[in-house]
C-alpha positions in Angstrom: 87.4 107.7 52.3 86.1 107.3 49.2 82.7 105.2 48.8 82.1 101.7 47.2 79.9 102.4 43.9 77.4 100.4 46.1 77.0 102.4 48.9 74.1 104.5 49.2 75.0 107.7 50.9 72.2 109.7 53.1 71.5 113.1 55.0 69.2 112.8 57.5 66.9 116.0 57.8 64.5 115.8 61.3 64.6 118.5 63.7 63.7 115.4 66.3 67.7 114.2 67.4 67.0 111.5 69.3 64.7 110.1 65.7 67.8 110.9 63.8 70.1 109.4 66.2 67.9 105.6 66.1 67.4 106.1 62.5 71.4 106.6 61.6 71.5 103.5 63.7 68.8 101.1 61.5 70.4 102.6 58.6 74.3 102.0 59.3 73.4 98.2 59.9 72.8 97.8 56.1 75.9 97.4 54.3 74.6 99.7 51.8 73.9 102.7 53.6 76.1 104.9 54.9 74.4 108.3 56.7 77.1 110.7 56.0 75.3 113.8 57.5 72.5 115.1 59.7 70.1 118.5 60.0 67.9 119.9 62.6 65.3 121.4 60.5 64.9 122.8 56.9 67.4 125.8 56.1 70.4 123.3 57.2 68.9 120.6 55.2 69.2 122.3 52.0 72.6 123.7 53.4 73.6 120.3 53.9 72.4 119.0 50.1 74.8 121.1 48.3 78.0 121.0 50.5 77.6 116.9 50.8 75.7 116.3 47.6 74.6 113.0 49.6 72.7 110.6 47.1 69.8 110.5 49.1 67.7 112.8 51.6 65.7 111.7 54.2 63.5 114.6 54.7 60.8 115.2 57.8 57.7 117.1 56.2 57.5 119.6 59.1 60.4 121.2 61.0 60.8 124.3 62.6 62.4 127.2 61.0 61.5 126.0 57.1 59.7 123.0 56.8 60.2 119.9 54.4 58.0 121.0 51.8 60.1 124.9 51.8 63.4 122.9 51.4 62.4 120.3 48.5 61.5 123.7 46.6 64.4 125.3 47.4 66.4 122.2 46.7 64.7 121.8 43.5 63.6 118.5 41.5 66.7 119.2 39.0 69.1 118.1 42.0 71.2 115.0 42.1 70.0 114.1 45.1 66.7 112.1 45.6 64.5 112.7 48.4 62.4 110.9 50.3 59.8 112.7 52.7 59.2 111.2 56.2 56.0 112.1 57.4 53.4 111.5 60.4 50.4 111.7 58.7 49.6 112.3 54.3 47.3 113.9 52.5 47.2 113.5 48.9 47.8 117.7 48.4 50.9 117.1 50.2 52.0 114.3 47.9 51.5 115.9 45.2 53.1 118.9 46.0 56.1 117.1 47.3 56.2 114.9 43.9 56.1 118.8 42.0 58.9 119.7 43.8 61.0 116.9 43.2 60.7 113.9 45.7 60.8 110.5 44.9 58.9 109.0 47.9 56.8 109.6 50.8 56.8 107.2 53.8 54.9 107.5 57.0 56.9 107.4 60.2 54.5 104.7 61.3 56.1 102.6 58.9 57.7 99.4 59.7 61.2 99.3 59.2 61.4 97.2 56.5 59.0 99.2 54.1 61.5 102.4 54.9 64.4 100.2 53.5 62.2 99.0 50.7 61.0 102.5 49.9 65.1 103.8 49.8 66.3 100.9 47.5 63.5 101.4 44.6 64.5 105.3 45.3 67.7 104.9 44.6 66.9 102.4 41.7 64.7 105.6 39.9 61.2 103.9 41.5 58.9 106.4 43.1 57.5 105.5 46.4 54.0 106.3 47.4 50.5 105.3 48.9 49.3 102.2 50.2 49.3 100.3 47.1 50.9 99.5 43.6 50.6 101.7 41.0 53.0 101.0 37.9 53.3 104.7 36.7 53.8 108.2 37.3 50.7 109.5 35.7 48.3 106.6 36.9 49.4 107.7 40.5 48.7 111.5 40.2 45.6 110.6 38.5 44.6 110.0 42.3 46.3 112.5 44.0 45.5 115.6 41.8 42.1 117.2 40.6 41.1 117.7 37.1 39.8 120.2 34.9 36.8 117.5 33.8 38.1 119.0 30.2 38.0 115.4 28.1 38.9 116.9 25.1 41.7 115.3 22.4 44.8 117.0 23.4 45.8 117.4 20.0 42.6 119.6 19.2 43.2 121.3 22.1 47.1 122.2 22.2 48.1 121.4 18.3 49.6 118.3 19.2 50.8 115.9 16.6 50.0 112.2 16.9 54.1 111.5 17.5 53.8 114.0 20.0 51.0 112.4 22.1 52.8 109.1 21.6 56.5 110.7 23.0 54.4 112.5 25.7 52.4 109.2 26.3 56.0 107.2 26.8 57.4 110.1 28.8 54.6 110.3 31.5 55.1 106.3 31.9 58.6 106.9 33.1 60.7 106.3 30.0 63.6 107.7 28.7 65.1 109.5 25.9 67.1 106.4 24.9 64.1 104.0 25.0 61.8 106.6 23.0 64.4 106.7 20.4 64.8 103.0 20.3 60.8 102.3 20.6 60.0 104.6 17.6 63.4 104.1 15.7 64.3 107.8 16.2 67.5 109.2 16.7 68.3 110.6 21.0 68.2 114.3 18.8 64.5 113.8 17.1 63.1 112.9 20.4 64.7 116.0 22.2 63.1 118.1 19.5 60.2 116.6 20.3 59.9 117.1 23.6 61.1 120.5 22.9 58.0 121.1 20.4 55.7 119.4 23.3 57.2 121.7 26.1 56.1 125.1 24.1 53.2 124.4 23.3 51.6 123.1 26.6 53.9 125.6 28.6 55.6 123.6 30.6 59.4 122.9 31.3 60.4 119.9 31.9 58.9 116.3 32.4 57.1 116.5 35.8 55.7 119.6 35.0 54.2 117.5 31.7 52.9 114.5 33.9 50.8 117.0 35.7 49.6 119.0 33.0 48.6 115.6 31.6 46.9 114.6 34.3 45.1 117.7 34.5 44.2 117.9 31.1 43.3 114.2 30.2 46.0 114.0 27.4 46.3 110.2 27.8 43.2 107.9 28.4 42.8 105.4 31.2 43.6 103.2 28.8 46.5 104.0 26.7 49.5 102.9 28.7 52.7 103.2 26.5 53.4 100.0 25.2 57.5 101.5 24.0 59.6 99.5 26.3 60.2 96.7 28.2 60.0 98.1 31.6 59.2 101.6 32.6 62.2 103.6 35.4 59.7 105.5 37.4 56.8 102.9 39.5 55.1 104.3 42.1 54.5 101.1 45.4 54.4 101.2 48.9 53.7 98.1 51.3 51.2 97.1 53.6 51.6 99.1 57.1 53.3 97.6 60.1 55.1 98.7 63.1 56.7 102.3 63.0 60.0 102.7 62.6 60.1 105.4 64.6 58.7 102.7 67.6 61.9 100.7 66.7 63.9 104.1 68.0 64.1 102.9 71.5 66.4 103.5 74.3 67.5 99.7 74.2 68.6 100.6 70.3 69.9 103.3 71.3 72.2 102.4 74.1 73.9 100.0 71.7 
């Protein structure tokens, strides 16, 4: 059966059963969500990504065999599908490594319920989901989770960047797209891809998370140049305030029904 254009389909990835069991059951009570497959540990994660191409993955950060940080680089951030990485404790290495390698959120299994269904829908809306607090944009959240070189040199001195380049790479790392960079700087979708292509040679890097790191790193955009080039930016990084884990809400009364 084919799915509504609303329905959210998920693989669940935990090598816990009786976890995945109570959490296909929260999840199937949304009328949005539909759990379409599960997977013990890592190797039949990625296994399962790519023979159900499920919209989302719900990934456990440690799991016997490969773990969830082995399969998110295996799966690789250029997949369709969007991960979010369930773990029991996070350390700010660990989300930033699982950002690098392509996931869009990180929840803690002590989580209440409701934050896990908040952290899918902004997910699946092309939000990032992080932390323990609000943070409007990709490279103000990595600005807390990565170190830096302490170089605060201009990035165009350094790397022989253009001003329109550190503008594009300023709107880039704030979570915009091609389409609102062209629209922003009256540009045409093909002078901004040149752009970016001109940006990704000379700073070595290959695509745009790769950039928002080597921004971060390098201190190419200022504290307080946030790109003022569109209404509202795709990618926002939030989490809410801790509550009851879901995983508590797994219990053999939920179970049995």
């Amino acid at each position: 059966m084919d799915k509504s254009p609303e329905t959210v389909r998920i693989l669940l990835a935990d090598d816990h059963p009786i976890l995945r069991h109570g959490l296909r059951k929260l999840l199937e009570v949304e009328p949005d969500l539909r759990v379409i497959g599960e997977a013990g540990d890592g190797i039949e994660a990625v296994k399962g990504v790519h023979r159900l191409k499920p919209d989302l993955l719900l990934l456990d950060l440690n799991m016997p065999r490969q773990t969830g940080l082995e399969a998110l680089r295996e799966i690789g951030p250029m997949s369709s599908t969007r991960t979010v990485v369930l773990a029991a404790a996070i350390e700010k290495a660990q989300v930033a490594e699982a950002i690098q390698f392509g996931a869009r959120g990180v929840v803690l299994k002590e989580s209440a319920t409701e934050l896990l269904l908040r952290c899918i829908r902004a997910v699946m809306r092309g939000q990032y989901w992080v932390g323990r607090e609000v943070v409007f944009s990709l490279i103000e959240a990595l600005r807390d989770l990565l170190p830096t070189n302490g170089d605060s040199q201009n990035g165009q001195a350094n790397f022989g960047l253009t001003p329109r380049e550190m503008e594009v790479i300023t709107a880039v790392v704030n979570g915009y797209t091609n389409k609102d960079i062209a629209q922003s700087f009256s540009l045409s979708i093909q002078t901004v891809k040149h752009h970016l292509t001109s940006i990704f040679d000379k700073l070595g890097v290959s695509n745009r998370l790769e950039l928002a790191l080597f921004t971060v790193n390098h201190h190419l955009v200022g504290e307080d140049e946030p790109a003022q080039t569109a209404s509202s930016a795709s990618s926002h990084f939030a989490l809410g305030a801790p509550g009851h884990g879901f995983r508590d809400a797994l219990n053999w009364k939920r179970l049995s029904r």
